[in-house]
C-alpha angles and dihedrals in degrees: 000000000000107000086045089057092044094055075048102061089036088057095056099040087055097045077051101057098044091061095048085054094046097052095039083063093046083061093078085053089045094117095045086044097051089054091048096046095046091245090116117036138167118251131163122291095227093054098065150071107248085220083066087051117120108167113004102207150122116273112275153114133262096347115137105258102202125070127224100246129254151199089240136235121093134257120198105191122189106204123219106245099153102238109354132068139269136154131178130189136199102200117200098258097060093256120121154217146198119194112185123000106220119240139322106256119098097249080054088053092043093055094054100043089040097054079041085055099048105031115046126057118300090243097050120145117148138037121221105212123006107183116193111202102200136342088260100134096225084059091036110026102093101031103086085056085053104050090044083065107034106018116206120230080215134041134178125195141178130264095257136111136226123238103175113152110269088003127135110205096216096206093050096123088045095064117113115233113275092040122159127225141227135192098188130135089224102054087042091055094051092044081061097055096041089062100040130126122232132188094257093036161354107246117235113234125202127195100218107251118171098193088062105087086184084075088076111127111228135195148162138358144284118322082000098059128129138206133189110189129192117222109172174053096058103164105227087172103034136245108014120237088212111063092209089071085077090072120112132244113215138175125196126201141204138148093348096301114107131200118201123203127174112170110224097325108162138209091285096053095045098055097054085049082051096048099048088050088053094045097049080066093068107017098086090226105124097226144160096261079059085094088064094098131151084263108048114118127190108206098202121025127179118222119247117249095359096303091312112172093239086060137062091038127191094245088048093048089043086060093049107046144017121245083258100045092044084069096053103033113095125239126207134202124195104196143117127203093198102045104070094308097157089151090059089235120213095059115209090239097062093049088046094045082056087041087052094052092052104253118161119248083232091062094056103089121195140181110207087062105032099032121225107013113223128192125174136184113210144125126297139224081272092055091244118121117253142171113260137201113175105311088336113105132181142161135249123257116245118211113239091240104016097205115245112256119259115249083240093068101045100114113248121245132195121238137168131274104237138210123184084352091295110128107241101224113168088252088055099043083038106051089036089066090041076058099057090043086057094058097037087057094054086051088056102050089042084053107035094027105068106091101263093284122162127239093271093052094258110126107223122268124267120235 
């Protein structure tokens, strides 16, 4: 009866520590298996106490949650590619972006890794977020280059599919209808590196859609919060002829000041922006076109296709500014004459139509004249935060009655399922389990183990 009790009391002890093991190796899922189980759950960000917070963040899946740190403030550089488009931010929170990656030819390259190099923390390694616009491959052509060396947790890409030859677009199944297609080395090529798995993570990527208010790019806190918003296209008419329609117009937002970009949208896709703007006055839906008020004002806006005259268009910049603020908002151009310029961007309209509105020659940034284009929101010599350029600082300029947020647009935060006001967090639900197989196991060797004696301490009678 011993040695029965004693492979007992072994059996259990094994089949014990298995499960420890087992669970102390869950630990290191305990977030993915907190969403799976229900424990942790999204809810609005407006029905609930911050100190219940646990990720403040927008809804979605596998992105890194916690930011770098920071020293706060925000610089939005435009980086001199010759024709082509990049722009690089460094949000408030220390985390980072990269929307566009100039064009495919190694000084365009160059350009890009060098103002990475020199410009972004010695120990850089990942980008947060990295938006394309469109598959045009002086938006396109060095980012894959880019994002082999610095992979983005997010990525956001445009409804277009690739058609390469023996290529396989992997995110095929995920395109919205009306979608354009390419069949370009270079879209296919940053379609490789987008998807792409590296040894820390497996990068998110989001096909643009306007209408999905939960593609809102959130940051920050507080005063210090963030916000990129998509705007278009939105394809009132269907598929675009012109696959620069597929471009995205964007606004970020911080500290009141506000910075537009848009790709190479151009005049289609800006009237229907325009359009849907006019029609959320009147159509009773609390959206987020709702800001676009007589008295919203984007402080940098960069212009559409290089400064092409079908972009940039009076109705679009009549949306996005006041006629004073017109006057004291800054326009970039990323262009270069001498670097395959065959369209002559910028085109004499769109600088006459800026002209017309009263905006100052010093306002009109370009690259190909001034170089890489830097603007920064900190804080001043008054200790009130302003827009600079260079030693030039102003304010933003604050609507008489800011319309209040819609509900749709709150972020979404993840908080714990609770019992008895104890915060059910996978350790405690699983070690609180261990705990009762512990006991259950005791119970079992107490039981099983004795020996097989009766109730009345006699063990029972051979035959």
């Amino acid at each position: 009866m011993q040695r029965r009790k004693k492979l007992t009391l072994i059996t259990d002890l094994a089949a014990l520590a298995i499960i420890a093991i087992a669970l102390a190796v869950s630990m290191a899922w305990s977030r993915d298996i907190e969403l799976k189980l229900g424990l942790l759950y999204y809810v609005s960000a407006a029905d609930v106490d911050e100190k219940d917070i646990v990720v403040l963040e927008q809804k979605t899946d596998g992105v890194r949650v916690s930011a770098s740190g920071s020293d706060g403030g925000l610089s939005v550089h435009y980086v001199d590619v010759g024709q082509g488009d990049c722009c690089i931010m460094e949000l408030p929170d220390g985390k980072t972006m990269i929307i566009d990656g100039a064009n495919r030819f190694n000084h365009h390259k160059t350009a890009v890794m060098d103002f990475i190099k020199n410009t972004l923390p010695s120990d850089f390694k990942y980008f947060d977020y990295a938006i394309l616009t469109h598959a045009d491959a002086d938006h396109c052509g060095s980012l894959d280059d880019v994002l082999n060396a610095y992979p983005a947790y997010v990525v956001y890409r445009p409804n277009v599919k690739s058609t390469y030859a023996g290529f396989t677009d992997p995110g095929a199944d995920d395109l919205l209808p009306y979608h354009d297609e390419a069949s370009s080395a270079t879209y296919k090529d940053f379609l490789v590196s987008a998807y792409k798995t590296n040894d820390d993570f497996t990068p998110q990527v989001i096909v643009t859609d306007a209408t999905d208010d939960t593609q809102t790019i959130y940051g920050g806190d507080g005063d210090d919060e963030y916000t990129l918003t998509f705007y278009s296209p939105l394809y009132a008419n269907g598929a675009y002829s012109d696959a620069n329609n597929y471009s995205s117009i964007m606004i970020f937002e911080y500290r009141g000041f506000k910075f537009a970009l848009s790709g190479d949208a151009e005049k289609e896709n800006e009237a229907e922006f325009v359009a849907k703007v006019e029609s959320a006055k009147t159509d009773g839906v609390t959206d987020k076109y709702d800001v676009f008020t007589d008295t919203y004002n984007v402080n940098v806006i960069k212009a559409g296709h290089h400064g092409s005259r079908t972009s940039t268009s009076q109705a679009f910049l009549d949306v996005l500014t006041t006629e004073s603020g017109a006057r004291s908002a800054y326009y970039i151009f990323s262009c270069n004459a001498d670097d395959g310029n065959k369209y002559g961007h910028p085109h004499a309209e769109t600088l006459d139509r800026l002209k017309a509105m009263g905006v100052p020659d010093e306002n009109i940034l370009r690259t190909d004249r001034v170089g890489d284009i830097t603007l920064s929101v900190r804080v001043d010599d008054n200790g009130e935060y302003s827009l600079f350029y260079g030693d030039n600082a102003s304010k933003p300029i604050e609507p008489d009655d800011p319309p209040e947020l819609p509900p749709c647009i709150y972020p979404e935060v993840l908080i714990y399922r609770e019992f008895m006001g104890i915060k059910l967090k996978w350790g405690v639900v699983a070690w609180s389990g261990y705990a009762a197989l512990v006991i259950a196991a005791a119970l079992h060797f107490v039981l099983t183990g004795n020996g097989g004696k009766s109730a009345n301490g006699k063990g029972r009678e051979r035959k």
